[in-house]
Structures are given as C-alpha cells and as structure tokens.
C-alpha positions as CSV (number, residue, x, y, z in Angstrom):
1,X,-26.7,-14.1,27.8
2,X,-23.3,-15.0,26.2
3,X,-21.4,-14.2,29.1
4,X,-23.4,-16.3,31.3
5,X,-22.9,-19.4,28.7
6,X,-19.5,-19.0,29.2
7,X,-19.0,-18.4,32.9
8,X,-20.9,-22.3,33.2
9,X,-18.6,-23.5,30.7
10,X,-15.6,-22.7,32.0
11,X,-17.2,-23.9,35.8
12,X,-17.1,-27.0,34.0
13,X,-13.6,-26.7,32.5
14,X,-10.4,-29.1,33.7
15,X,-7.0,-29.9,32.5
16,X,-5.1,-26.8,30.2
17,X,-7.0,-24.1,29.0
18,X,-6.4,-21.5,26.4
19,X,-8.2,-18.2,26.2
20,X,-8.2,-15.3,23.4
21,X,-9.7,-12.4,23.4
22,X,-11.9,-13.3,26.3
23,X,-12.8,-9.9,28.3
24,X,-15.5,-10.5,30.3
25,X,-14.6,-10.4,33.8
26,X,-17.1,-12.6,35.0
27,X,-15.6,-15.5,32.9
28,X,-11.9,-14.7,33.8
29,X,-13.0,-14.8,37.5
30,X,-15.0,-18.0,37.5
31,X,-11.4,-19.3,35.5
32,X,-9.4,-18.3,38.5
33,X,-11.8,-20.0,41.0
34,X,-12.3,-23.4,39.3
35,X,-9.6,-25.7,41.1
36,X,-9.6,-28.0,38.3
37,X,-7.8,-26.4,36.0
38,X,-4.3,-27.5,35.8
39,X,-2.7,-24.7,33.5
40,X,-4.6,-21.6,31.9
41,X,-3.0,-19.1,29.5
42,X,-5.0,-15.8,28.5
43,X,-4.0,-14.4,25.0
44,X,-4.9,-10.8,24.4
45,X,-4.0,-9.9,20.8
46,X,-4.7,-6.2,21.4
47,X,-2.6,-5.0,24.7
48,X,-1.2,-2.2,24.9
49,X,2.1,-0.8,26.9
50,X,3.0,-4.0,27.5
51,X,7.0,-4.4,26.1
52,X,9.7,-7.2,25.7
53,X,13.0,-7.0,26.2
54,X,13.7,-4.3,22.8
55,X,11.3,-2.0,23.9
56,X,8.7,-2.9,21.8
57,X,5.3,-3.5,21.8
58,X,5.1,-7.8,22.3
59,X,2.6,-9.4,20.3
60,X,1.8,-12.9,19.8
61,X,1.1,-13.9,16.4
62,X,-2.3,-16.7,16.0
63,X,-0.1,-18.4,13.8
64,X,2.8,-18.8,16.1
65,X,0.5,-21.0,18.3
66,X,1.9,-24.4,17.1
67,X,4.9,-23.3,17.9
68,X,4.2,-22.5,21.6
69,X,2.1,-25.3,22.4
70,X,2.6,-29.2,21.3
71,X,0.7,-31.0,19.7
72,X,-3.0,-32.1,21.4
73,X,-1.3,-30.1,24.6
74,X,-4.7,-27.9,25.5
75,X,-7.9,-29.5,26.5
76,X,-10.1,-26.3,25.9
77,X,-9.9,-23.3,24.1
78,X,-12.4,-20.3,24.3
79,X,-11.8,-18.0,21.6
80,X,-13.4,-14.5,20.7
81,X,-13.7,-14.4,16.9
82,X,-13.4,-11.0,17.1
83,X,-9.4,-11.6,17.8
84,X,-9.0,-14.4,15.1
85,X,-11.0,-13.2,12.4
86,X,-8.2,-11.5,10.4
87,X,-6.2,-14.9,10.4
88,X,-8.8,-17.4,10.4
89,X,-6.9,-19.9,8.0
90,X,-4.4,-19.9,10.5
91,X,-6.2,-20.6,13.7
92,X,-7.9,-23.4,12.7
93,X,-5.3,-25.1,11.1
94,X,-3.0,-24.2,14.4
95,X,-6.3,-24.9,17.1
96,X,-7.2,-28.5,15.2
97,X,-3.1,-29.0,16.3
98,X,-3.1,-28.2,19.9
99,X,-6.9,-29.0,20.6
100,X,-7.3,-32.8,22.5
101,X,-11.0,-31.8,23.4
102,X,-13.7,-28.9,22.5
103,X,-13.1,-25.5,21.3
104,X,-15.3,-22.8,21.8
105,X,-15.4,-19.8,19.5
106,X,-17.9,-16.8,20.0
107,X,-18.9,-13.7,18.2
108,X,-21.5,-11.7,16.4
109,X,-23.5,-13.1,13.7
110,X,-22.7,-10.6,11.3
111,X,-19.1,-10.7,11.7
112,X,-18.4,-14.1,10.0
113,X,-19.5,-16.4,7.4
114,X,-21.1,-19.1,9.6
115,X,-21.4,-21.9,7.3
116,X,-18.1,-21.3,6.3
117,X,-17.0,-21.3,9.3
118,X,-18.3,-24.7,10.7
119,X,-17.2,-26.9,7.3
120,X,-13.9,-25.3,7.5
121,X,-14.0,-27.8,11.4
122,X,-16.2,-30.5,10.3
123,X,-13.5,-31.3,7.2
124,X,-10.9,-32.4,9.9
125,X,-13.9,-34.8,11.6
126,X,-14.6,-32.4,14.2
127,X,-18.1,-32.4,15.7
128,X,-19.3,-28.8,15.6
129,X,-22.5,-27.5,17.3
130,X,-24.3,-23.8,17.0
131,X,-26.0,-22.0,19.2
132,X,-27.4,-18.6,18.9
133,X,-28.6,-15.8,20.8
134,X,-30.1,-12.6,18.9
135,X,-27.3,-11.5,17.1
136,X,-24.7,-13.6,19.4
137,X,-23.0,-17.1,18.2
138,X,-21.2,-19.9,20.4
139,X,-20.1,-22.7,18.5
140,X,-18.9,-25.8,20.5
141,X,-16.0,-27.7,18.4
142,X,-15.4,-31.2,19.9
143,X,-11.7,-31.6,18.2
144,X,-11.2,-35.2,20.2
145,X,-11.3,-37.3,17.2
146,X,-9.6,-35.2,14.5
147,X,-7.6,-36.5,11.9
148,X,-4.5,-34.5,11.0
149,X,-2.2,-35.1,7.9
150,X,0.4,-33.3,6.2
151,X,-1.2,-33.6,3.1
152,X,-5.2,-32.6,4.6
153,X,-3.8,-29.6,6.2
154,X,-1.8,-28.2,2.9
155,X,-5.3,-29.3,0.8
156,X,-7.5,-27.5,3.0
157,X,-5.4,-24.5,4.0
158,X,-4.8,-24.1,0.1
159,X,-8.4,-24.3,-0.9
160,X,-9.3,-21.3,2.5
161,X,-6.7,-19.2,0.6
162,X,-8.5,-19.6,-2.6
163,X,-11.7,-19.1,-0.8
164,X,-10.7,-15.7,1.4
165,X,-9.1,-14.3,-1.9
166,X,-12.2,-14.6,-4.0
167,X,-14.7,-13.5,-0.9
168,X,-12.4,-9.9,-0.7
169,X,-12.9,-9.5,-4.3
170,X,-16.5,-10.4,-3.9
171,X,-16.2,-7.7,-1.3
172,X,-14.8,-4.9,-3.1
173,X,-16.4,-5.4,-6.5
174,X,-20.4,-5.0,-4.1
175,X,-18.7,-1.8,-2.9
C-alpha cells in the first residue's frame, strides 16, 4: 500500500528531487519515467563495494547535506526513516535548509516517536500531514513557508539534543 502512495507521488513530482533510502523499484522506475523532473539524486546510506578514490568505502554523511546542496535548492524529498533515524536532529535541521516544497518521510510506526517527530517540523512553520496504513506511516511536510534563523536552528537543535539524551536513558533504565 505504501509503495503504491509513493509511486503516485513521485508521478506527480517536478523540478529537483532528492531520495534516501528509497528501495522500492516500482517508485525508482516511475522516477526515471516522469519527464518533469529536472534533476533527481538517490542517496543510499547503506551501499556496499562502492569506493572513492582511497579505496574506501564512500559514504555520505545526512549531515553533510547542506553542504552539498544550497539553500531551498530541492523541491521534494522522499526519505525512508529507516536511513535517517540515527541522525534525526540532523536531517531536519539540514532538509528544512534545502527543502522549497514538501518532504515526504516514511516508515514503520513503531520505529519512531511520531508526535515527536511532526512538532520537531511544525516549530519551523511547516505544515505536516499523517497518514497511516497498518503499521506503515507517510507524513507529507510542506516546507514552502519555513522560517529559518540562526538563532531558531541553535534553540531547537539544542533542545532535540536534550530531548534524544534523556529518551536513551529513558531507554536503558526500562531495560
């Protein structure tokens, strides 16, 4: 059911797209097809065998994205939480940067804090909506009238460090 939500979303998709994590073949196929799309970049934060120029194993770090991309440069981004969940904090501090239109995250249920998750968009003025499917998620982030500040992002990505600290020792002392 998921995969079909996203194979019509990315039908619908123009301009620069980013994908992580994204392996259903179905959805990278209808991306190829749709003429529309001016620019699309896949990020896959798990291959393997694939080396740069030392030899070693290239990854791209989630909080390197800034850096890669300008600022508002990608219209969409369709993101498997699955990929970002170990560092969250940075990914939406880095997607609220590059993002000029919607942002679509996926996952399981379980995986994530979910109220959490949509207050840690809605403080930058985004417009989140959730939809879910048994024990599937897709939330729909419209990131076109954000508000970024110097001072917002330290205050927020402070108070998410505070936040993830105290949720792993939440974790460990139920264990």
């Amino acid at each position: 059911m998921l995969e079909k939500n996203l194979e019509k979303i990315v039908k619908k998709l123009d301009g620069n797209v980013l994908m992580i994590g994204v392996k259903y073949d179905r959805v990278i196929k209808s991306l190829l097809k749709n003429k529309d799309i001016i620019r699309c970049s896949l990020i896959e934060t798990d291959i393997e065998g694939k080396t740069g120029k030392s030899g070693k194993e290239k990854k791209i770090l989630l909080k390197d994205i800034k850096k890669i991309f300008g600022k508002k440069e990608i219209d969409y981004v369709i993101c498997n939480l699955k990929e970002v969940k170990n560092e969250l904090r940075h990914y939406i501090k880095n997607n609220i940067f590059i993002n000029k239109q919607k942002t679509y995250l996926y996952g399981n249920v379980e995986d994530i804090n979910l109220d959490e998750l949509i207050y840690r968009y809605e403080r930058y003025g985004s417009k989140v909506s959730l939809t879910i499917n048994e024990d599937e998620f897709l939330l729909e982030i419209d990131n076109s009238n954000t508000q970024i500040s110097k001072y917002k992002t330290i205050r927020f990505y402070s108070r998410d460090i505070f936040f993830d600290t105290f949720e792993q020792i939440e974790k460990y002392i139920l264990k």
